[in-house]
C-alpha angles and dihedrals in degrees: 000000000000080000106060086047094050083048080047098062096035086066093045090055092048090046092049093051095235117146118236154182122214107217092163083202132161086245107026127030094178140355111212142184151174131163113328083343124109130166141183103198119193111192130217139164087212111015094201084084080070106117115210092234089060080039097066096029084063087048085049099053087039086070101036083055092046079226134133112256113211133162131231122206149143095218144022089187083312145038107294106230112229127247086029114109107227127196134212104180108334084315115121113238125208133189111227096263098036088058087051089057086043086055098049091051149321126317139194128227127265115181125181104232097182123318091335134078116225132180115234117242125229087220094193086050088044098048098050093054103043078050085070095050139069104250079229094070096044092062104042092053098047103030100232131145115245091240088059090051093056090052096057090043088056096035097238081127157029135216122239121245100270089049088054104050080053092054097039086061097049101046109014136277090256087084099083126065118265116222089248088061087039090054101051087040082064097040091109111157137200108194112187126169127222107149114091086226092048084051092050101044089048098050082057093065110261131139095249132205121187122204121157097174083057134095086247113040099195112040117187127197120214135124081299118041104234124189117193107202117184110234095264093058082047100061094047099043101038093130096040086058091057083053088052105051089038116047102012089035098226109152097222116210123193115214096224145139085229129110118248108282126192111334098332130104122226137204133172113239084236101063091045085057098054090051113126096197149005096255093050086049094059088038090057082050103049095243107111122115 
C-alpha cells in the first residue's frame, strides 16, 4: 500500500513539473522543488507510524535543506479528508490529493477544531485590512457578531468555513494563512549533538546537523554544505551521495582510513579530531577559497 502512494507521488511531482530526487530514506522519500518551492516529503500508508525521533530528524534536515517537510498519507488512524490540513508532531499531513492541489499552487489551512472546520487567519494581514473598514460594516456584511470579530483580530479564533468564504469576499482572500506560512510557523528545531565528530566540529565553529537515519550523518553549513558520512553509509549510499553533491550541492565527505576514491573526499575521524580551527579543517579538505 505505502508503495502505490510512494508511485502516487512520484506521478504528482512529474505532473507538476517539479524536479526531484527519490531517497527512499527512514527520514526523507523525496526531496522536490520547483521555483521557490522546496520539499522534503516522508511517505506513509498510515502516518500515525510516524516516531517522534524520525519526527524531529525530518524537521532537522527541513531546515539544513532551507525546504518545506510535509507528509503524505492516506490515513492518520483513519482516512485523512481531503482539502483538511492534519498535524503528527508539529509535521504537516496531506492526504494524496491534498497534497496534488498543495503542489499546483498555494493553499490555505483548514483545520477541524472540534466538530467544526475553520480557516486559519493571517492576523497581521487581517488586521490591516479590518483597520480600513467601519466595524459596522464588517458585521453587517458577514454576519458575524462583534465578539467574534475580536476573537479573530486577536487571534483567540477562526471563522468557519462559511464565515470565511464571507470575509474573504469583503476584504480579500489574502487574509487567511496559506500551508507554506503555517509550515515555517511550525518549523520549530531541537538540535542536539551526540557524535564526537558533530561536538568538535562544532567546537570549531561550524553551524552543525546531526542526522544519524540520512546519507550523510554530520551536515555542516557554511558558504559550502558539507556532509560528513562514516564508510559504511558510504558503501550503501554511494549513489544517494552523487545525488547529493550534484543536485543538492552537499560536498559529502567519508571518515575513513581510506585514501580519496572517485570524486569523494576522505578523512580519518582521527585527523578531524586533532583540527585546531575551521579554516585548517577546509583547508585539510581542499575546500577553502
Amino acid at each position: 500500500m505505502r508503495e502505490r502512494l510512494i508511485l502516487n507521488v512520484m506521478n504528482s511531482l512529474k505532473e507538476e513539473n517539479y524536479h526531484f530526487i527519490y531517497f527512499g530514506l527512514p527520514i526523507i522519500d523525496f526531496y522536490a522543488e520547483k521555483g521557490e518551492k522546496k520539499l522534503v516529503i516522508k511517505v506513509y500508508y498510515d502516518a500515525l507510524a510516524l516516531k517522534k525521533e524520525i519526527a524531529d530528524e525530518i524537521k532537522v534536515l527541513a531546515e539544513y535543506l532551507e525546504t518545506l517537510p510535509v507528509i503524505v498519507a492516506e490515513k492518520l488512524k483513519n482516512k485523512l479528508q481531503d482539502n483538511i490540513i492534519y498535524e503528527r508532531y508539529d509535521l504537516i499531513v496531506l492526504s494524496p490529493s491534498t497534497f496534488r492541489k498543495f503542489l499546483k499552487k498555494e493553499i490555505f489551512v483548514v483545520k477541524r477544531q472540534g466538530k467544526d472546520l475553520v480557516v486559519l487567519l493571517n492576523k497581521e494581514r487581517f488586521q490591516n485590512k479590518i483597520r480600513e473598514m467601519r466595524t459596522s460594516e464588517i458585521i453587517n456584511n458577514t454576519g458575524i457578531s462583534k465578539s467574534a470579530l475580536i476573537k479573530y483580530k486577536l487571534g483567540k479564533a477562526n471563522p468557519s468555513i462559511d464565515i470565511a468564504i464571507k470575509l474573504g469576499e469583503l476584504l480579500g482572500f489574502d487574509i487567511f494563512k496559506t500551508l507554506s506560512e503555517y509550515m515555517k510557523e511550525k518549523l520549530h528545531t531541537n538540535i542536539s549533538l551526540k557524535e564526537e565528530i558533530a561536538k568538535k566540529l562544532k567546537d570549531l565553529g561550524f553551524n552543525v546537523y546531526e542526522i544519524k537515519r540520512f546519507c550523510a550523518n554530520i551536515l555542516l553549513k557554511e558558504k559550502e554544505r558539507i556532509g560528513f558520512t562514516y564508510e559504511n553509509y558510504y558503501q550503501k549510499y554511494k549513489e544517494l551521495l552523487y545525488e547529493l553533491k550534484e543536485k543538492l550541492k552537499v560536498e559529502p565527505i567519508v571518515i575513513s582510513n581510506k585514501k580519496k576514491e572517485n570524486d569523494f573526499i576522505f578523512i580519518r575521524k582521527e585527523d578531524i579530531l586533532k583540527i585546531k580551527s575551521k579554516e585548517e579543517l577546509l583547508w585539510e579538505l581542499g575546500l577553502s577559497s
